[in-house]
Every structure is written in structure tokens, then in C-alpha cells.
N, C-alpha and C positions, 0 to 999 in steps of 0.2 A: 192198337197199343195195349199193353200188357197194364190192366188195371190196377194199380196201387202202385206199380214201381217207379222207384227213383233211378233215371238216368244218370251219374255222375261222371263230371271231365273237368280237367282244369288247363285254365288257361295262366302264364306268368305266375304259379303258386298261387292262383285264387279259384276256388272250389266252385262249379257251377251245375244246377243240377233242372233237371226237368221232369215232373211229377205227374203223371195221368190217375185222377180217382173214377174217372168215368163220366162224368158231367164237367171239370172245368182241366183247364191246362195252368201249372201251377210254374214259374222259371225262376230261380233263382241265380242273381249272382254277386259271389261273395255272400257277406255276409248278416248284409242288410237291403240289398235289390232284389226287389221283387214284384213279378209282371203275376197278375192271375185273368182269364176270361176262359169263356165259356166254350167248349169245343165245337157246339152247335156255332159260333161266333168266328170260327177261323175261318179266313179267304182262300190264305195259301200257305206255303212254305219252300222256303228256296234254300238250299245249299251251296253256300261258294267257300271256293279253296284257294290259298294263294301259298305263296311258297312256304311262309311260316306259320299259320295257322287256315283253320277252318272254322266258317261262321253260318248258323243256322239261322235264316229270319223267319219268324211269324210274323204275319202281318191278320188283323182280326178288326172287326168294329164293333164299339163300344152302344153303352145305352142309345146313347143318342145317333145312331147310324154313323157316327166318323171312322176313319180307318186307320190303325196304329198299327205300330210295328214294334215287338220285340228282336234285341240283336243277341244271337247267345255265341262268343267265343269258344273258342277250343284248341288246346296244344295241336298239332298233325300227328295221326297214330291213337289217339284215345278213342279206348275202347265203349266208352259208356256212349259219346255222341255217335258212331258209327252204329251199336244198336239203338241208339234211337230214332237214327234215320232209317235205318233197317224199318224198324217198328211204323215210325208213319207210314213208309212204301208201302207197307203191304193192308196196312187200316182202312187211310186212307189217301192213293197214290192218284185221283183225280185233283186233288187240291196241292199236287208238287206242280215247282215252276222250271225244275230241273231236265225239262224236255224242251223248254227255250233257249234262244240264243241270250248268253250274259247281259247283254244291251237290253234286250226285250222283257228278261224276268224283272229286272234293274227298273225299268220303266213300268212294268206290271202293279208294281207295290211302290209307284211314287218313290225312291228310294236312290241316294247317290250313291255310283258305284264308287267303293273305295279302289278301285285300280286306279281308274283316271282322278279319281278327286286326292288319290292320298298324297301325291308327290304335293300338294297345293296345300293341306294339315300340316305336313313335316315341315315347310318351307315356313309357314305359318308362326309354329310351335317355335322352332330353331331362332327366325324373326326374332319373338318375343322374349327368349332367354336372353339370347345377344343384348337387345335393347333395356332390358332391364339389369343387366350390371353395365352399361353404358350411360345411366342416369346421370351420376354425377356429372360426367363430362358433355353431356348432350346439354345438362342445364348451364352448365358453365356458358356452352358454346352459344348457346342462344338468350343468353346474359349480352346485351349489347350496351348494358350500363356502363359507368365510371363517376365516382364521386370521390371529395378529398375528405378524410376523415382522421380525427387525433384516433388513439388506443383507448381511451379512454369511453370514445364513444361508440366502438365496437363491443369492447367488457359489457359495456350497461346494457348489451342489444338494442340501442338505435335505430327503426329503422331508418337504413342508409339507402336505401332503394336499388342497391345492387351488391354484389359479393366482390364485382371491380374497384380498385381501391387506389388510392395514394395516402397511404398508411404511416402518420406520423405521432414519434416517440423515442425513447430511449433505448438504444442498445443494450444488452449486457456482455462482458468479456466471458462469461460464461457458456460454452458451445459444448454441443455431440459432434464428431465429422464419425458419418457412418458411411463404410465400405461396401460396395458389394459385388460379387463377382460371378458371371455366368459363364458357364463353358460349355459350347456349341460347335459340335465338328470338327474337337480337336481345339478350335481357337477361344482363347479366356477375352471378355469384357469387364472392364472394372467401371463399375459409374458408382460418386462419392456424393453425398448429401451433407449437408451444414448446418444444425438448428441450435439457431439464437434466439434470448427471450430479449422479449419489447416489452417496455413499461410505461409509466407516466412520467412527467418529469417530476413528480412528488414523491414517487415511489420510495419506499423506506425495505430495509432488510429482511424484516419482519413482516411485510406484505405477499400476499402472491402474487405469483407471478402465472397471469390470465392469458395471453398471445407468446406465445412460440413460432419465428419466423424459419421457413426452409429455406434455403439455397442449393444450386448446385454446388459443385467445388468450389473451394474456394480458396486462393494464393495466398502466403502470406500476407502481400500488400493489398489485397481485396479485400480481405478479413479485417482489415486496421483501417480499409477505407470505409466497410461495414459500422466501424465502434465510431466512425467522426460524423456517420450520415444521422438526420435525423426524420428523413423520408423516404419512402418505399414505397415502390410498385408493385401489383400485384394482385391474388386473386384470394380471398376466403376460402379455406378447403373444411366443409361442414356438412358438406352432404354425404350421407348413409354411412357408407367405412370409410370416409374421407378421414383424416383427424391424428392425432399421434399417438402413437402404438403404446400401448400399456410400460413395457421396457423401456421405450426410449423415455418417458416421462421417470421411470424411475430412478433413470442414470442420473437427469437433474439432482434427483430428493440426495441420491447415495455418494454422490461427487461433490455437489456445489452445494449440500445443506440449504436448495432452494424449496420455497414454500408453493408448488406447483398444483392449481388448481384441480379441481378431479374432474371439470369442463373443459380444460385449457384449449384456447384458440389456434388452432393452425391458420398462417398465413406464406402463402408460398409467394414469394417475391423470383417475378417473371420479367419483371420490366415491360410487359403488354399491358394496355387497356382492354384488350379482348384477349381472352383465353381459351385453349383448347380446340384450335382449329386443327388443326392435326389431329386428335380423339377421334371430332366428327367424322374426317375423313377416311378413317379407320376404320372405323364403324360401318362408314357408308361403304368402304370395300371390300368388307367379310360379307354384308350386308348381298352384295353385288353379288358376288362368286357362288354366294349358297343360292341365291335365285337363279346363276345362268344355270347351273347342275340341276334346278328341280325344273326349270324349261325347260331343260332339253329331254328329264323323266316325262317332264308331261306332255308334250309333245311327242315323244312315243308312246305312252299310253295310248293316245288318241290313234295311233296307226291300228 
């Protein structure tokens, strides 16, 4: 290897470079990773390629005899990692792994091969986003609670021991009905939402207003059967972006001169004691479909 020079290649617009001063092997990647040991210290080095990119591994042992492994990335085509592999071949080409079969270098350097393991990361990764905008509704779902509770004792944060409720208080004639409409293959969906506030039966004019209940659509005569109920079923919606939308609370303040909390309570009236069983199952079959497609990747990998 050419004494002092920097190899330079990037991977996904992140700079990575590898540095020979003559005594150690210096790798950089980005802009704060960095691997240094001593060249007398390297074991081997193996070159693998996959359709999108190219990865150089070092593998070397440290003070204490153990054996590490640097992974250096690389776009397909860059030129700086091609002369550096040039450069070890000819340095030093008894310590390449690249005269083995992929299986064997793999196994040489203790090292999982990303062929067969990645389809099992992505599946992994994909998992984990899914699941995590599926919070809300995963907790709901495995909420198996139900307890009766005034408004009063939701505003004060109570604990109620669950977000399942039979939620009793005062109506207001005061309502949003918001629209919405999606259009899919040509065919339009309209689904319509209702949000009414609940109060205490003390409530004065001048008070805010802490719980905002949703509905679906709602009929004339459902809506008048709304303003004569003085309980409700339903679930607490407070988790993460659960909650009501900046606008919609505004329409309150700009329509009905109501005094709308800047916490205000969403409560979605379902008429369940358990909610979000459909979420779950939702979940579980995105969940399903992205694992049959990385079985049946990984499953060929292993051919």
C-alpha cells in the first residue's frame, strides 16, 4: 500500500476513507467513525459485492489477542475503494479471503453474511417502524380494562385504571361534523366525524371546556339523542398523535366563543368496552405479509 495515502469512496453521500502511514491502518467512516490498528495486527481482508454496493472487511486483533472486524461501505463503481483493494492485492495478497468460497471467508472472520442474514434486518427494521406507529392502537387493544367514570374525574387525571370508560356528563349543542373524502380508482369514500364537548353538570360559560367527544356520523335524530344522554361509551384517545387537531380546536374558540383547553381531552365514543380489535389485526396482517416475502428472500438466500 502506497504510504500516506487516503483512499476515498462514498457510500449513500457519506465520505469513507482508509489511510496507510506505514505502521497502522487508519478507516474512517463519515465523520466521526473511526477504526485504527496496527498493520502488523491485520488477519485478513475480504471483499464482498452485492448488487448495490461493495464492502471491504478487516478483521485484526487487538491488545489483548481478541479479533475485530472493520466493515467499510462503498457505492458500486468508486474508484478510491477499487485502488485500495488493488493496493492490498499486491502488498499484501496472502492475507485476502477473496480466493474462498463466500460461505467460508464468512466463517473465516466469525462474520454474518449479509446475504442470508439481511432479508431477516429488513424484516426486522420494517417490524419495528410498523410497530411503532401502531402504539397507540396496540395499547388500546391490550387495554382489557373498563371502569365508570364522571368528566370530572378524567379533567383531574384520576387514575382510572384504564382508558376504557362509561364517561358521564354534560353535552354541549355545540359541534364540528367534519367531512372527508378519499378517492381510489376512480371511486370517492366519504366518512363524516362529530365532535361534541362534555362538561360537568356545574359547568358555567366562562369555564373550559377540557373533554371533546368524537363520533361517527351522526343523524339528526342521533345528534338530539346525543344532547338528552348523559353517558357514554368509549375509549380515551391520549396516546402520542392521538388527540385533536390544532384546527379543529380552533373552530371551537372562532364559532362557539368556547374556552377550549390547550390539553383538551379527546374521547371517542365506540360503544365497546374493548377497543381496537381491528388495529391489532391490521397490524398483525401487514405484519404477516412483509414476513411471508422475507421467507421466502430468506429461504432462497440459503439455496
Amino acid at each position: 500500500m502506497e504510504q500516506g495515502r487516503e483512499y476515498i469512496f462514498e457510500y449513500m453521500g457519506t465520505k469513507n476513507s482508509v489511510t496507510f502511514d506505514g505502521y497502522n491502518v487508519l478507516c474512517k467512516r463519515g465523520p466521526f467513525r473511526k477504526n485504527s490498528f496496527p498493520v502488523a495486527n491485520m488477519v485478513n481482508y475480504y471483499v464482498y459485492e452485492d448488487k448495490s454496493y461493495r464492502s471491504l472487511y478487516f478483521t485484526y486483533t487487538d491488545d489483548s489477542g481478541k479479533m475485530k472486524k472493520v466493515m467499510m461501505y462503498s457505492q458500486l463503481g468508486e474508484i478510491g475503494l477499487r485502488d485500495l483493494v488493488e493496493a492490498l492485492n499486491a502488498s499484501m495478497p496472502t492475507k485476502s479471503l477473496n480466493h474462498l468460497t463466500e460461505r467460508e471467508a464468512f466463517q473465516a472472520m466469525k462474520a454474518a453474511n449479509p446475504r442470508k442474514w439481511g432479508p431477516v434486518a429488513a424484516f426486522l427494521v420494517i417490524f419495528s417502524i410498523i410497530t411503532i406507529f401502531f402504539i397507540p392502537a396496540l395499547t388500546h387493544y391490550f387495554d382489557f380494562g373498563f371502569a365508570d367514570a364522571e368528566v370530572q374525574q378524567l379533567i383531574a387525571g384520576e387514575d382510572l385504571g384504564t382508558r376504557n370508560l362509561n364517561l358521564s356528563g354534560v353535552p354541549l349543542p355545540q359541534n364540528l361534523e367534519e367531512t372527508t373524502s378519499t378517492t381510489k380508482n376512480g371511486s370517492t369514500s366519504v366518512t363524516k366525524k362529530v365532535y361534541v364537548p362534555l362538561v360537568a353538570p356545574d359547568w358555567a360559560e366562562t369555564d373550559n371546556v377540557d373533554v371533546i367527544m368524537q363520533f361517527d356520523e351522526l343523524g339528526d335524530a342521533e345528534f338530539d339523542g346525543v344532547l338528552e344522554s348523559s353517558e357514554f361509551v368509549g375509549v380515551v384517545r391520549d396516546i402520542w398523535y392521538e388527540g385533536m387537531e390544532d384546527d379543529q380546536i380552533q373552530f371551537f374558540k372562532d364559532n362557539y366563543d368556547l374556552r377550549i383547553s390547550d390539553h383538551v381531552i379527546m374521547f371517542e365514543v365506540t360503544g365497546e368496552e374493548h377497543n381496537d380489535a381491528l388495529m391489532f389485526w391490521v397490524w398483525v396482517g401487514i405484519n404477516a405479509f412483509f414476513l411471508l416475502i422475507f421467507v421466502v428472500a430468506f429461504i432462497k438466500s440459503k439455496k
